[in-house]
BALOTI-532323 format. One record per residue: residue number from 1; residue in three letters; x, y, z of N, C-alpha, C, CB in turn. Coordinates in steps of 0.1 Angstrom, whole numbers, plus 5000, padded with zeros to 4 digits. Atoms other than C-alpha are relative to their C-alpha. Glycine has a CB too. Example, Ala and Ser with C-alpha at 12.3 -4.5 7.8 and 13.67 -1.06 7.14 Angstrom:
residues 2
+------+------+------+------+------+------+------+------+------+------+------+------+------+------+
! resi ! resn !  nxx !  nyy !  nzz ! caxx ! cayy ! cazz !  cxx !  cyy !  czz ! cbxx ! cbyy ! cbzz !
+------+------+------+------+------+------+------+------+------+------+------+------+------+------+
!    1 !  ALA ! 5009 ! 4988 ! 5000 ! 5123 ! 4955 ! 5078 ! 5009 ! 5012 ! 5000 ! 4990 ! 5000 ! 5012 !
!    2 !  SER ! 4991 ! 4989 ! 5000 ! 5137 ! 4989 ! 5071 ! 4992 ! 5011 ! 5008 ! 5004 ! 5005 ! 4986 !
+------+------+------+------+------+------+------+------+------+------+------+------+------+------+
END
This chain:
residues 57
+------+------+------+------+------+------+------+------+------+------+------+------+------+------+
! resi ! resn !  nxx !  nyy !  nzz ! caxx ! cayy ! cazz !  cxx !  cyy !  czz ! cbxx ! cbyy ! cbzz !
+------+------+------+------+------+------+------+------+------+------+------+------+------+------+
!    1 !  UNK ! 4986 ! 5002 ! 4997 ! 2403 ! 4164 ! 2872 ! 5009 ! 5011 ! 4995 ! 5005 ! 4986 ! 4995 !
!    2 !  UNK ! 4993 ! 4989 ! 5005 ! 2416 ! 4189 ! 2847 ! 5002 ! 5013 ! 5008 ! 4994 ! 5003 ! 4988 !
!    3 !  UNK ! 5001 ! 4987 ! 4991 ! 2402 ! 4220 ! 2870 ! 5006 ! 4995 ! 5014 ! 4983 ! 5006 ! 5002 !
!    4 !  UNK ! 4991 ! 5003 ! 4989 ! 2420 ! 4202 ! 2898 ! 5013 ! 5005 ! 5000 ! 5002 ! 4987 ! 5000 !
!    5 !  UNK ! 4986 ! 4999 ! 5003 ! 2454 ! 4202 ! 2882 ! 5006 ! 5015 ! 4995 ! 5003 ! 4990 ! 4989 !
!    6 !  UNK ! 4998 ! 4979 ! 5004 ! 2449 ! 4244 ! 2870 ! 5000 ! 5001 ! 5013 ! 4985 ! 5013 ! 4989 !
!    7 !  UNK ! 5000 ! 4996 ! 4987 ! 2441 ! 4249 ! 2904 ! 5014 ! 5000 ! 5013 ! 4990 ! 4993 ! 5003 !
!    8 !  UNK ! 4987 ! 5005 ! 4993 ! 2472 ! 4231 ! 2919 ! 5011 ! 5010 ! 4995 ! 5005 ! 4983 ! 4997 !
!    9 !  UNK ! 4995 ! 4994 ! 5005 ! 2488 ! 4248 ! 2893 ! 5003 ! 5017 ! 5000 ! 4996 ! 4995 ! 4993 !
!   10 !  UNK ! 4999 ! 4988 ! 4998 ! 2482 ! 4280 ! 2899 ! 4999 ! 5005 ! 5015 ! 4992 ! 5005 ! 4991 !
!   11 !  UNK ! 4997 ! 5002 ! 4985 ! 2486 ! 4276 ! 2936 ! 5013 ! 5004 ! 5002 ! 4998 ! 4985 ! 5006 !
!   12 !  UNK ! 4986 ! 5001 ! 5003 ! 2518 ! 4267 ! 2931 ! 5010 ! 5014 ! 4995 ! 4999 ! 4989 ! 4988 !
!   13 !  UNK ! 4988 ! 4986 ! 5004 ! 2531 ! 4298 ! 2912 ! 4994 ! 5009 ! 5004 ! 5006 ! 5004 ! 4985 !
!   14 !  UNK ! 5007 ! 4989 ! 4992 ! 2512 ! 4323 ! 2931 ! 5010 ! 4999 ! 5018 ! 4980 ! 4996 ! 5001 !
!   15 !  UNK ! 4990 ! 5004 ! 4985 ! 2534 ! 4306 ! 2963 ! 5011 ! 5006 ! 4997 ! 5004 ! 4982 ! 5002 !
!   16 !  UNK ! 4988 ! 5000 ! 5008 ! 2566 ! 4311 ! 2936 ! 5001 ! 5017 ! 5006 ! 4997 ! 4995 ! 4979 !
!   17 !  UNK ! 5002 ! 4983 ! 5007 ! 2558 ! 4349 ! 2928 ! 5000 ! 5006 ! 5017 ! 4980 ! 5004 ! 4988 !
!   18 !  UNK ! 5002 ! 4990 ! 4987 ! 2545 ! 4358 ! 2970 ! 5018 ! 4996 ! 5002 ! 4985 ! 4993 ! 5016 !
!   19 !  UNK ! 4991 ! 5004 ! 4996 ! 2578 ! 4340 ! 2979 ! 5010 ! 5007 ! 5002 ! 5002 ! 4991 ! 4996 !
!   20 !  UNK ! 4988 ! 4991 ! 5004 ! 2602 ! 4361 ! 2958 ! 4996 ! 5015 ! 4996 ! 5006 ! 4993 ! 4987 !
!   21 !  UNK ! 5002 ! 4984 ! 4998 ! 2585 ! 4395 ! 2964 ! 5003 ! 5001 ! 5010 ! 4988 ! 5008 ! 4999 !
!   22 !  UNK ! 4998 ! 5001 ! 4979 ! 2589 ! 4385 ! 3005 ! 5017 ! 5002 ! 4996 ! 4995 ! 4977 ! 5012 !
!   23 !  UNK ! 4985 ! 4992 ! 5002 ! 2626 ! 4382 ! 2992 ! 5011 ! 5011 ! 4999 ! 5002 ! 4998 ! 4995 !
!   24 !  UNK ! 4998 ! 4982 ! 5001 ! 2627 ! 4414 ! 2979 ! 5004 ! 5006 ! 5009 ! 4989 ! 5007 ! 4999 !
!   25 !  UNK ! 5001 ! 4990 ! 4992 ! 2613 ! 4432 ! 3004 ! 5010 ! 4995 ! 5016 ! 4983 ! 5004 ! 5001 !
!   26 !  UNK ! 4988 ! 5002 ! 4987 ! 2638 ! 4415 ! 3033 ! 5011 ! 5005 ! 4997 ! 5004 ! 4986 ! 5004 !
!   27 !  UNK ! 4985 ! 5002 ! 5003 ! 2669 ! 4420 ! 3010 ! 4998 ! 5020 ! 5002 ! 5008 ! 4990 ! 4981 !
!   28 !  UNK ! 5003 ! 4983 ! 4992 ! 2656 ! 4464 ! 3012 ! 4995 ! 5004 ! 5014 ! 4991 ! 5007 ! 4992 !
!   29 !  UNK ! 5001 ! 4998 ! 4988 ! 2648 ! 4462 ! 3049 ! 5011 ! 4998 ! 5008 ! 4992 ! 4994 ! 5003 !
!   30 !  UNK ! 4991 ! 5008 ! 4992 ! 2678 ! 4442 ! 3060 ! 5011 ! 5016 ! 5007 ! 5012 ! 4984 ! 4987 !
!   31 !  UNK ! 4994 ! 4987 ! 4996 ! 2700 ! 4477 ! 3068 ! 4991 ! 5004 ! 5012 ! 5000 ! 5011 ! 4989 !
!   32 !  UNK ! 5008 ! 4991 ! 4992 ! 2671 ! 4492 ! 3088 ! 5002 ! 4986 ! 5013 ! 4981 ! 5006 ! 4992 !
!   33 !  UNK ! 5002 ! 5014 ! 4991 ! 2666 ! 4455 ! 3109 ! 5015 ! 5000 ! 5003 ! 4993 ! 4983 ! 4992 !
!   34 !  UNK ! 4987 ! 5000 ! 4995 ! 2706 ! 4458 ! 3114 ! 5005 ! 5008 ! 5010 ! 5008 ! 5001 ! 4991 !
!   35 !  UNK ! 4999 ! 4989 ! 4997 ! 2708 ! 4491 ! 3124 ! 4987 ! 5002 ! 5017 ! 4998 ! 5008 ! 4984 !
!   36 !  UNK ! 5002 ! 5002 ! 4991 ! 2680 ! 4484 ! 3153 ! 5003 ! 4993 ! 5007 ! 4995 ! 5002 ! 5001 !
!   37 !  UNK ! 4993 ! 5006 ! 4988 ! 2695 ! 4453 ! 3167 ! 5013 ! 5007 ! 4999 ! 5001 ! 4984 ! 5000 !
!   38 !  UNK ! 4990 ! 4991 ! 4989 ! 2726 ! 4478 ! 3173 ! 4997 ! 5008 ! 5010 ! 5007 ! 5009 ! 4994 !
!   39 !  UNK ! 5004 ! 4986 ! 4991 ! 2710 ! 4504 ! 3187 ! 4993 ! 4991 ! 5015 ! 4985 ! 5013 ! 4988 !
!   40 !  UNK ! 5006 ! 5008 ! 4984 ! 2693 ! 4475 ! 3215 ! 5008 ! 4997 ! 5003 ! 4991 ! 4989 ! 5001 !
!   41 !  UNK ! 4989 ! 5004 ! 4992 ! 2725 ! 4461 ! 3220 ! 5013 ! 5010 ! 5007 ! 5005 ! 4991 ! 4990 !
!   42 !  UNK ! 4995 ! 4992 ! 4993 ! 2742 ! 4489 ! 3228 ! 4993 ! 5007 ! 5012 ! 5003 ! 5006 ! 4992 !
!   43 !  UNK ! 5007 ! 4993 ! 4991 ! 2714 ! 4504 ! 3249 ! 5000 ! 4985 ! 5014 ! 4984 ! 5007 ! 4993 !
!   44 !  UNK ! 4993 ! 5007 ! 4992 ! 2719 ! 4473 ! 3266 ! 5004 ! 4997 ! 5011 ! 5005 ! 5000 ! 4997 !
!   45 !  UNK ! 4985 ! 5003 ! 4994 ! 2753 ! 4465 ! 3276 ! 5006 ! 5012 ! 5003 ! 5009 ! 4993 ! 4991 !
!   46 !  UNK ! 4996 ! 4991 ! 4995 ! 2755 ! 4497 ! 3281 ! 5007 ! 5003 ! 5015 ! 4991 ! 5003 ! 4997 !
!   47 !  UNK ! 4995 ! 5004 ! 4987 ! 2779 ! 4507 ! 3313 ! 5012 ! 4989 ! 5005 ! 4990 ! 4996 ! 5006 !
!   48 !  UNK ! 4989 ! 5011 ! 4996 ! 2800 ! 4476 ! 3311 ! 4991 ! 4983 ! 5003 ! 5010 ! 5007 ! 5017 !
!   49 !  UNK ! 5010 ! 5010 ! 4994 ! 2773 ! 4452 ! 3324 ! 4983 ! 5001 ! 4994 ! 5000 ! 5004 ! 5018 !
!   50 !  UNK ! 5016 ! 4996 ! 5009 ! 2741 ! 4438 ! 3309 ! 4989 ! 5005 ! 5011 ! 4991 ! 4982 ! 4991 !
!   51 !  UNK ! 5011 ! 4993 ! 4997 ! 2713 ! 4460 ! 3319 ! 4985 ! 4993 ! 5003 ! 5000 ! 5007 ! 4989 !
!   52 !  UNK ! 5008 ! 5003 ! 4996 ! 2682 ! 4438 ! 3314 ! 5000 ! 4983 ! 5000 ! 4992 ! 5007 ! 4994 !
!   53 !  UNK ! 5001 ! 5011 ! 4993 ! 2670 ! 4404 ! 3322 ! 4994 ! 4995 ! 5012 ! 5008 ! 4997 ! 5001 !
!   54 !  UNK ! 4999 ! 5004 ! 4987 ! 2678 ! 4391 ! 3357 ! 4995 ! 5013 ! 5007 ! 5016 ! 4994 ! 5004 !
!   55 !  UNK ! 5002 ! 4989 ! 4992 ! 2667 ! 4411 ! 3384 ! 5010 ! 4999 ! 5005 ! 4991 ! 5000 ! 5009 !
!   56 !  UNK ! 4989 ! 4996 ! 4993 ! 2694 ! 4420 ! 3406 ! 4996 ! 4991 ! 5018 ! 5001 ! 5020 ! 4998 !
!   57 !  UNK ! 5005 ! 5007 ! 4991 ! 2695 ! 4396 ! 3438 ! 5013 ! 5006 ! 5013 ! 4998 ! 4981 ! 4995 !
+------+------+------+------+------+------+------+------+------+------+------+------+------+------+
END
């Protein structure tokens, strides 16, 4: 039961530790991920009218 509860245990903060490196590395990506949904939204809407989607009927 003891090697049960190390196990859970160290499950647990290995979850902790991946969790808040994933944090990390979103909070120094978030600029770059901003900076290409502009650049799609402008390519876009580009013209005045949205561009993709619908076909044109």
């Amino acid at each position: 039961i003891a090697s049960t509860v190390v196990a859970v245990g160290l499950t647990i903060a290995a979850a902790g530790f991946a969790s808040c490196y994933v944090l990390q590395a979103m909070k120094h990506m978030e600029p770059q991920v901003k900076q290409v949904f502009q650049s799609l939204t402008k390519s876009a809407f580009s013209g005045g009218y949205y561009r993709g989607g619908w076909s044109e009927r």
